[in-house]
C-alpha positions as CSV (number, residue, x, y, z in Angstrom):
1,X,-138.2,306.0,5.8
2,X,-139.6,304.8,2.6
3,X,-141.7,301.6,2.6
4,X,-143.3,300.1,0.0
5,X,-146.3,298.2,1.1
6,X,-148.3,295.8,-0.6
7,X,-150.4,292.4,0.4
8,X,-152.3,289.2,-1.0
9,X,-150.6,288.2,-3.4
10,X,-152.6,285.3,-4.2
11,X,-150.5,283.9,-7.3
12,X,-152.0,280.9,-7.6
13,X,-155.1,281.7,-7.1
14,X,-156.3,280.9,-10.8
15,X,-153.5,278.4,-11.7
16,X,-155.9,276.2,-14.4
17,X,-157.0,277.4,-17.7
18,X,-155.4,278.6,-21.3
19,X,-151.6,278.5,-20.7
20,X,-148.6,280.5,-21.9
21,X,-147.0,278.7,-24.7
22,X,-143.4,280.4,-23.6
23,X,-143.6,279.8,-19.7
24,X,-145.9,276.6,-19.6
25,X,-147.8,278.7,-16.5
26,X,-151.5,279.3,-16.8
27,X,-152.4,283.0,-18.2
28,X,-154.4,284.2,-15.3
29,X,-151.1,283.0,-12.9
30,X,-148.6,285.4,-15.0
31,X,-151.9,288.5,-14.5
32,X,-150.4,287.9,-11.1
33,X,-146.5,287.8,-11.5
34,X,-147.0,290.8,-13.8
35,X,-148.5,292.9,-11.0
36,X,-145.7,291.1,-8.7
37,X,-143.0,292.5,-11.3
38,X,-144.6,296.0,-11.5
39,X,-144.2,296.1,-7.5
40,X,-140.4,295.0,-7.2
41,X,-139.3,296.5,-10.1
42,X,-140.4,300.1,-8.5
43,X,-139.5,299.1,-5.5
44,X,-135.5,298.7,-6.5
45,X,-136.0,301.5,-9.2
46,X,-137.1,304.0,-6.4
47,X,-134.4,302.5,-4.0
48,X,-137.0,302.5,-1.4
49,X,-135.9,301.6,2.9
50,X,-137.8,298.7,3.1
51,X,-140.2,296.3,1.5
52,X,-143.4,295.2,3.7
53,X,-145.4,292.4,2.4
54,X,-148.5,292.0,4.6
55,X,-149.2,288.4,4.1
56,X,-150.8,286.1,1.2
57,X,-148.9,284.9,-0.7
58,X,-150.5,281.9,-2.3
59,X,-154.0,280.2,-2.5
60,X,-152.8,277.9,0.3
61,X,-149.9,276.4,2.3
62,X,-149.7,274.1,0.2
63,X,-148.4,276.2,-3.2
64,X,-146.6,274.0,-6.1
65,X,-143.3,274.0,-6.4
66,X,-143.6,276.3,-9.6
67,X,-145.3,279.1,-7.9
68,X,-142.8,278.7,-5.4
69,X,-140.0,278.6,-7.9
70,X,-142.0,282.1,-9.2
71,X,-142.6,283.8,-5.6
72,X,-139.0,283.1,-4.9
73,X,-137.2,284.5,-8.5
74,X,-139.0,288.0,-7.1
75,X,-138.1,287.5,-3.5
76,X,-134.6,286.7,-4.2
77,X,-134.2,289.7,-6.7
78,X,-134.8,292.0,-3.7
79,X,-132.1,290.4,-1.4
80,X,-129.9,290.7,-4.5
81,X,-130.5,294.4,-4.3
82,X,-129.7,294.7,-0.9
83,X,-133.2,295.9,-0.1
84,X,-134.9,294.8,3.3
85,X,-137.9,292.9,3.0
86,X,-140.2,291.7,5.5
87,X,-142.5,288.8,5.1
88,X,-145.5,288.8,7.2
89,X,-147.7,285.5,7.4
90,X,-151.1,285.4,6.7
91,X,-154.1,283.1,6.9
92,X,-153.7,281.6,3.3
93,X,-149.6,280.6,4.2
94,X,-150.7,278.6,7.5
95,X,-151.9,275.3,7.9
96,X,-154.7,274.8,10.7
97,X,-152.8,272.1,12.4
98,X,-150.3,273.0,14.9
99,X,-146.9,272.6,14.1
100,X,-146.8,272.9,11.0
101,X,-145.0,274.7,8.4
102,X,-146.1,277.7,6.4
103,X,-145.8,278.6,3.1
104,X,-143.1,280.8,3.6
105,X,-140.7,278.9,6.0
106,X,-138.0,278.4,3.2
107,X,-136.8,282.0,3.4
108,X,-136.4,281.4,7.4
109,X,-134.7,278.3,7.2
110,X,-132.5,279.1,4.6
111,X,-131.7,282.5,6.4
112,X,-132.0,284.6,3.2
113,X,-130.3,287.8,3.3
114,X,-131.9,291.0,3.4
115,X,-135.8,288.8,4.0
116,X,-137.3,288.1,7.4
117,X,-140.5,286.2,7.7
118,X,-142.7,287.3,10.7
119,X,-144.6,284.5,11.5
120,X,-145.5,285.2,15.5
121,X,-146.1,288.1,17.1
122,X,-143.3,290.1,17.6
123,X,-141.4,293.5,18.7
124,X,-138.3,294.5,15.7
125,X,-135.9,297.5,16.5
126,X,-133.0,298.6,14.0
127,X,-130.5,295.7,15.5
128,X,-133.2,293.4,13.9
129,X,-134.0,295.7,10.7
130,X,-130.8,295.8,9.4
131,X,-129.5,298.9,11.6
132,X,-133.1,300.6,9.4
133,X,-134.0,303.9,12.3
134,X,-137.1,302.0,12.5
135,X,-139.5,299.9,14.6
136,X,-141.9,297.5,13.7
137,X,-144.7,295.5,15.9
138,X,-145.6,292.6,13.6
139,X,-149.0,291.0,13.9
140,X,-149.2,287.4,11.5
141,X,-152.5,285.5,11.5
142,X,-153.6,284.2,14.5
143,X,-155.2,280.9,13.9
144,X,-157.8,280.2,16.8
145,X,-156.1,276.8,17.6
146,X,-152.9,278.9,18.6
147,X,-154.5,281.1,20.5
148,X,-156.4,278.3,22.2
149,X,-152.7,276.4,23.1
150,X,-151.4,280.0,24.3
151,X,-154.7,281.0,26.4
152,X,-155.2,277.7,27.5
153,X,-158.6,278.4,27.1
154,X,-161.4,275.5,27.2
155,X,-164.9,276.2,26.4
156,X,-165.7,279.2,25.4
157,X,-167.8,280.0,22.4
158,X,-166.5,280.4,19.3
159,X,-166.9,284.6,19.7
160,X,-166.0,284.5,23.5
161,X,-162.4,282.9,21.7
162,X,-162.3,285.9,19.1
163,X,-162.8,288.4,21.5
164,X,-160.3,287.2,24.1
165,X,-158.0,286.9,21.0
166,X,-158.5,290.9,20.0
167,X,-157.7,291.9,23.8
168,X,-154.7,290.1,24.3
169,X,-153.8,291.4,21.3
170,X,-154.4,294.8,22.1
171,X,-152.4,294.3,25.0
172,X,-149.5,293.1,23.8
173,X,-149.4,295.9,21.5
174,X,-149.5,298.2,24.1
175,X,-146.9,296.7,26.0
176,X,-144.9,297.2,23.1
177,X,-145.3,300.5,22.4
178,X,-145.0,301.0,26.6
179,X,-142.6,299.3,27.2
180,X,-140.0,298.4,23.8
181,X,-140.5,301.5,21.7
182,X,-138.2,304.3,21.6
183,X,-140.5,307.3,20.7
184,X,-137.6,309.3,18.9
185,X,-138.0,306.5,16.1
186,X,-140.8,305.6,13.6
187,X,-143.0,302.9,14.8
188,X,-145.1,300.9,12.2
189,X,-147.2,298.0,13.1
190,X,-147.9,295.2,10.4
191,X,-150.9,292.9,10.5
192,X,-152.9,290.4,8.6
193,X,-156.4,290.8,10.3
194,X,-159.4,292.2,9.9
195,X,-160.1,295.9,11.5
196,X,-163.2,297.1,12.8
197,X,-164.9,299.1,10.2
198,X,-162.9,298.2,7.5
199,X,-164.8,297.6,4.1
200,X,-165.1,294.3,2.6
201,X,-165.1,293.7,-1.0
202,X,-166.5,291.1,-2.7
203,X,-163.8,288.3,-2.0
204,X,-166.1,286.3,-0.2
205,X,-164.5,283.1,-2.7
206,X,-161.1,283.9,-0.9
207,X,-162.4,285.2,3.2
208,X,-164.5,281.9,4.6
209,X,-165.3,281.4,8.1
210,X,-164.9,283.7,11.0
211,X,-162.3,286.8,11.5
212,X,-160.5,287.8,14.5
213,X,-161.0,292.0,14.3
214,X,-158.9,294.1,15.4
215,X,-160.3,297.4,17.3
216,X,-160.0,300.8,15.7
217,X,-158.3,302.3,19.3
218,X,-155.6,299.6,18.5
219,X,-154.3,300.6,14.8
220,X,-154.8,304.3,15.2
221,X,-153.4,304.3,18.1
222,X,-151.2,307.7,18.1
223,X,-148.4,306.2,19.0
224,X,-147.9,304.4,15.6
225,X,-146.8,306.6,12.6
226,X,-147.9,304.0,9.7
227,X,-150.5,300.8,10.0
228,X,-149.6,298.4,7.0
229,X,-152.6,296.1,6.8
230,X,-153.1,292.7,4.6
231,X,-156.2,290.4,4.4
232,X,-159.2,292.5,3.1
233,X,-158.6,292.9,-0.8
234,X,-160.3,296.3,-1.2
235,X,-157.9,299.2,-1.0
236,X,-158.5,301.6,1.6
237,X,-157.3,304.1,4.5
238,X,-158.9,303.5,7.6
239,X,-157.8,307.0,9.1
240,X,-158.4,309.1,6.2
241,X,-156.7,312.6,7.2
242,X,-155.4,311.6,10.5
243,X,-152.4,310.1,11.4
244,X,-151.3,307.2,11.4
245,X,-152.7,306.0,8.0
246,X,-154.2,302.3,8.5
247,X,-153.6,301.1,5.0
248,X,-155.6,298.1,3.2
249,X,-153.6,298.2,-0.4
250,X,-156.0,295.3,-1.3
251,X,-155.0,292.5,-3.7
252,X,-152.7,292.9,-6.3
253,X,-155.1,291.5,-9.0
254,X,-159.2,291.0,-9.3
255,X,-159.7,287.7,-7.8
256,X,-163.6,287.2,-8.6
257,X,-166.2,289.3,-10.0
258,X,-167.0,290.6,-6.4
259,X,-164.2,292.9,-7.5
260,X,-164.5,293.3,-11.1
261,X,-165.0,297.5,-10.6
262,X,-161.9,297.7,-8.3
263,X,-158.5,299.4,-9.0
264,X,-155.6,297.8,-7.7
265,X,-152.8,299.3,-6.1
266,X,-149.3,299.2,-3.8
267,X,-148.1,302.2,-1.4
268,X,-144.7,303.9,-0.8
269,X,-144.9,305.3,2.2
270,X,-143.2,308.0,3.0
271,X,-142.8,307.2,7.6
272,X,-142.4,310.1,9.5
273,X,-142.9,310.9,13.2
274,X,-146.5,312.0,13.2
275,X,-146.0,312.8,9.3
276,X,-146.5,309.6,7.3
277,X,-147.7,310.2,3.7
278,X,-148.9,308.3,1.5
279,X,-148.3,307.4,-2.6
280,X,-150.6,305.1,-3.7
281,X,-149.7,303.7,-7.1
282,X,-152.1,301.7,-9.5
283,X,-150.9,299.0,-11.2
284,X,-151.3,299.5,-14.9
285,X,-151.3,295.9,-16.3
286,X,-154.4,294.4,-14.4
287,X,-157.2,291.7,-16.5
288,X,-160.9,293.4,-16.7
289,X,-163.6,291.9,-15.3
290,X,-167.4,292.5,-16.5
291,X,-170.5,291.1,-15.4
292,X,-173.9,291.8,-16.4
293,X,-177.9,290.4,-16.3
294,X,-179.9,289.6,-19.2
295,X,-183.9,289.1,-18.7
296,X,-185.4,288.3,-22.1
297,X,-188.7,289.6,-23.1
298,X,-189.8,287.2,-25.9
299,X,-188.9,283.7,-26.2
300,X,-188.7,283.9,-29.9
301,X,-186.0,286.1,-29.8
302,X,-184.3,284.9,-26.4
303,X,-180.9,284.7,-27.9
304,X,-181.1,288.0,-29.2
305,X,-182.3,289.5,-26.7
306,X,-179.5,287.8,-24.6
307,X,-176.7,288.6,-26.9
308,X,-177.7,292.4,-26.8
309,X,-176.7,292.5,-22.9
310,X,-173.6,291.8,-23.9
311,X,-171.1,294.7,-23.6
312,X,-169.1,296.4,-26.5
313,X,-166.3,294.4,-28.3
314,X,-163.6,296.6,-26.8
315,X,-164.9,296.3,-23.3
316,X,-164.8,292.3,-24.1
317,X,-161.5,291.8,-25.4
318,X,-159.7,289.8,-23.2
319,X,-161.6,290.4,-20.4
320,X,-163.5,287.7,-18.1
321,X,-167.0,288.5,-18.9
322,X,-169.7,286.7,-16.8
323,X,-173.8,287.3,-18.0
324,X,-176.4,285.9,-15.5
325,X,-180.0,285.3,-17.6
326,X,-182.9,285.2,-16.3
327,X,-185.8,282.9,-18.2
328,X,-188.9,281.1,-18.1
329,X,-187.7,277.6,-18.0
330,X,-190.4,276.4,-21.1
331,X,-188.0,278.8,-23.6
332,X,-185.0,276.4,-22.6
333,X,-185.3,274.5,-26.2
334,X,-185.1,278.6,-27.7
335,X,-181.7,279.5,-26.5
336,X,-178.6,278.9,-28.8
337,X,-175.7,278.7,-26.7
338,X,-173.9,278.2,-29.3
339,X,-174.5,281.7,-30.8
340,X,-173.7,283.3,-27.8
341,X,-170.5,282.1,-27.4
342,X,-169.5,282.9,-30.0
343,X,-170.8,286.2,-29.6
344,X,-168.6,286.3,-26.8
345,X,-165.3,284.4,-28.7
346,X,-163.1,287.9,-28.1
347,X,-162.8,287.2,-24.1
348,X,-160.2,285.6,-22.2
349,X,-163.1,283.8,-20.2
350,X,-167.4,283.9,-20.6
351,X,-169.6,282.8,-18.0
352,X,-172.9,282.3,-19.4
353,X,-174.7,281.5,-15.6
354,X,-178.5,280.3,-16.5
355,X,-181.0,280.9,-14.0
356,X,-184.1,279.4,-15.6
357,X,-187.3,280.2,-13.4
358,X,-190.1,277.8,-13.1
359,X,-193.7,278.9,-13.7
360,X,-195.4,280.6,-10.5
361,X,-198.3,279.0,-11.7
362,X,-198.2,275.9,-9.3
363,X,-200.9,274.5,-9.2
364,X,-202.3,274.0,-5.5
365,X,-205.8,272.7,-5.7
366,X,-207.3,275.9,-4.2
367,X,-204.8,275.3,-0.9
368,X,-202.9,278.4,1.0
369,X,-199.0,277.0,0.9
370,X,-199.7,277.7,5.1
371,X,-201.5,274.7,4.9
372,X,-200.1,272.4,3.4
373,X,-197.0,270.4,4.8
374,X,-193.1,270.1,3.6
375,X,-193.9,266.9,1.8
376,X,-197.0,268.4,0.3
377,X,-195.1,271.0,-1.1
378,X,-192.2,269.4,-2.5
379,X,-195.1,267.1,-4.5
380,X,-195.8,270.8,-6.2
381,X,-192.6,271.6,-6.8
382,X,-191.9,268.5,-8.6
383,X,-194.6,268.6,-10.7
384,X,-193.9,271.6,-12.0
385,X,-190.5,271.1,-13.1
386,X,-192.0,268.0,-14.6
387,X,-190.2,265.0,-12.8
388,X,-191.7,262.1,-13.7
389,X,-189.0,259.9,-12.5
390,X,-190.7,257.9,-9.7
391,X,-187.3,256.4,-8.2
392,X,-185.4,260.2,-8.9
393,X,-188.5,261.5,-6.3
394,X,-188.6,258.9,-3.8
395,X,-184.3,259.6,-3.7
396,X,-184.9,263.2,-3.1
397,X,-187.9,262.8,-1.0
398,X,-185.8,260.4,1.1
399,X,-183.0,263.1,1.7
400,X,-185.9,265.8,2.1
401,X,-187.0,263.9,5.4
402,X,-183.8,263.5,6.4
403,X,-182.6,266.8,6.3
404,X,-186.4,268.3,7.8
405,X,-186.3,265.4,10.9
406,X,-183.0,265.8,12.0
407,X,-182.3,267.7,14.6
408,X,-180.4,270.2,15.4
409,X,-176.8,270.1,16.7
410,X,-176.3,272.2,20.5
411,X,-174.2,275.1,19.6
């Protein structure tokens, strides 16, 4: 069986900025649907079994109707082609509330041929693969007020809930594979989750709150030939040269500067009984990121000296280029932004993040900080940022106290 395998899509997930004059859709949206062509086009060139997308495929639930119109040209182009596709749900298609619908209920409703969306935990043989020799345990996000309605659970902590979520989890699988599976056939399981030892990269702009994590025993579980993964953007094999492979592909384009030094890729996998290999492709077409730190020496020369952090022209063009500086804030009046920019002109996007530092020379009348209270020390601290504003102080002063007497909340 040959399944192509790819996850977080994300196509919307920077939908503002310079737009295409052709399309109308913003620039950094088509980086996305060019890295969404590059994976259907191989996948109905290569006239691979089965298509498993592991769940992402917008910013939110709540996608506009032209990224749907977008998502769905490239979904519908694979039913077209007669090639089985399986769309699994994943944190970003849900909505929190119960009852809801997700971002991919269309292709379910409309009973699209050739797509299924896995949206609940689930058990697929052949009869429901499109007669494919194949099995597939599916594993969608589990949102923690589901699992709440389907424990019936009341009171736990927050962990105590995420733990009780991973074992009945764990157990379902295994009554799967115990009690459904027929061992003669290839069994893949599909999730969008977090695994235990997994590597996260620097998508911390897309990944908030707290993660239900799967156990290791449970995806490399020996049982399974092939573990297709989605949720954690880095690409990675979480049983490097064993069987099964646990596969991360990772995102199908850089989403934030967390990932600026990070291929991106799909896999055709080549399922076998105890034999799955693995062909990871790179996709050729994705937008460079750089980021750098610039800590002028001499405030005379501040723009200079920031300008020469800069990297290369080539490495510039048409890349998203972000430069932290570091300054004392007295050279403030020094630095031509101006210049810089324009220094910069040959990106697609430049971030010039300022972190002006304020003098450690406070002045504290002889006094250890230790001794001196939170009030005290805020006096200091704006004195020497210079705020003279009497009513600006007494405002932040006010939320100061605010913030320092309340108490806090019982867990």
């Amino acid at each position: 069986m040959k399944i192509l395998h790819f996850a977080d899509a994300h196509i919307d997930m920077a939908n503002t900025g310079r737009q295409d004059a052709d399309t109308g859709l913003p620039i950094r949206v088509m980086d996305y649907l060019r890295s969404l062509d590059e994976i259907i086009d191989a996948a109905i060139a290569e006239k691979v079994d089965l298509v498993l997308f592991a769940g992402d495929a917008y910013k939110d639930r709540n996608p506009a109707p032209t990224f749907m119109r977008e998502w769905g040209r490239r979904m519908i182009k694979l039913s077209k082609a007669q090639i089985p596709t399986l769309l699994l749900v994943g944190n970003h298609d849900l909505s929190p509330s119960l009852g809801r619908a997700h971002a991919l209920e269309e292709y379910a409703t409309l009973e699209v041929p050739y797509v299924k969306v896995l949206d609940k935990p689930q058990f697929l043989g052949p009869d429901d693969l499109w007669g494919l020799p194949l099995q597939v345990i599916a594993l969608p996000w589990i949102t923690r007020s589901g699992m709440l309605a389907a424990l019936e659970s009341r009171g736990e902590s927050g962990q105590d809930i995420y733990e009780q979520m991973a074992e009945t989890l764990s157990e379902l699988v295994d009554g799967y594979l115990n009690e459904r599976a027929d061992h003669s056939l290839p069994v893949v399981l599909a999730a969008h989750a977090s695994v235990q030892g997994a590597v996260y990269g620097g998508e911390h702009t897309v990944m908030l709150g707290n993660d239900l994590v799967l156990a290791g025993s449970l995806v490399k579980d020996p049982r399974l030939d092939y573990v297709a993964l989605g949720h954690i953007h880095k690409m990675q094999n979480l049983n490097e040269g064993s069987q099964p492979p646990v596969v991360y592909p990772g995102s199908i384009e850089r989403i934030d500067f967390g990932e600026a030094n990070d291929d991106k890729y799909f896999v055709i996998a080549d399922v076998q009984k105890k034999n799955t290999q693995l062909d990871w492709r790179q996709l050729r077409n994705i937008r460079k990121f750089w980021s750098g730190v610039a800590e002028p020496q001499h405030e005379l020369s501040v723009t200079q000296d920031i300008i020469a952090e800069l990297p290369g022209a080539e490495t510039m063009q048409d890349a998203i280029v972000r430069l932290v500086v570091y300054y004392p804030r007295e050279w403030e009046p020094y630095i031509d932004e101006a210049q810089i920019r324009a220094a910069a002109a040959n990106t697609f996007e430049f971030h010039l993040i300022k972190r002006p530092q304020m003098s450690i020379r406070a002045r504290m009348d002889g006094r250890a900080v230790g001794e001196m209270s939170p009030y005290e020390l805020l006096d200091v601290y704006w004195e020497n940022i210079h705020l003279e504003d009497p009513e600006a102080r007494s405002t932040l002063n006010q939320l100061a106290k605010d913030i320092i007497e309340t108490p806090l909340a019982d867990d």
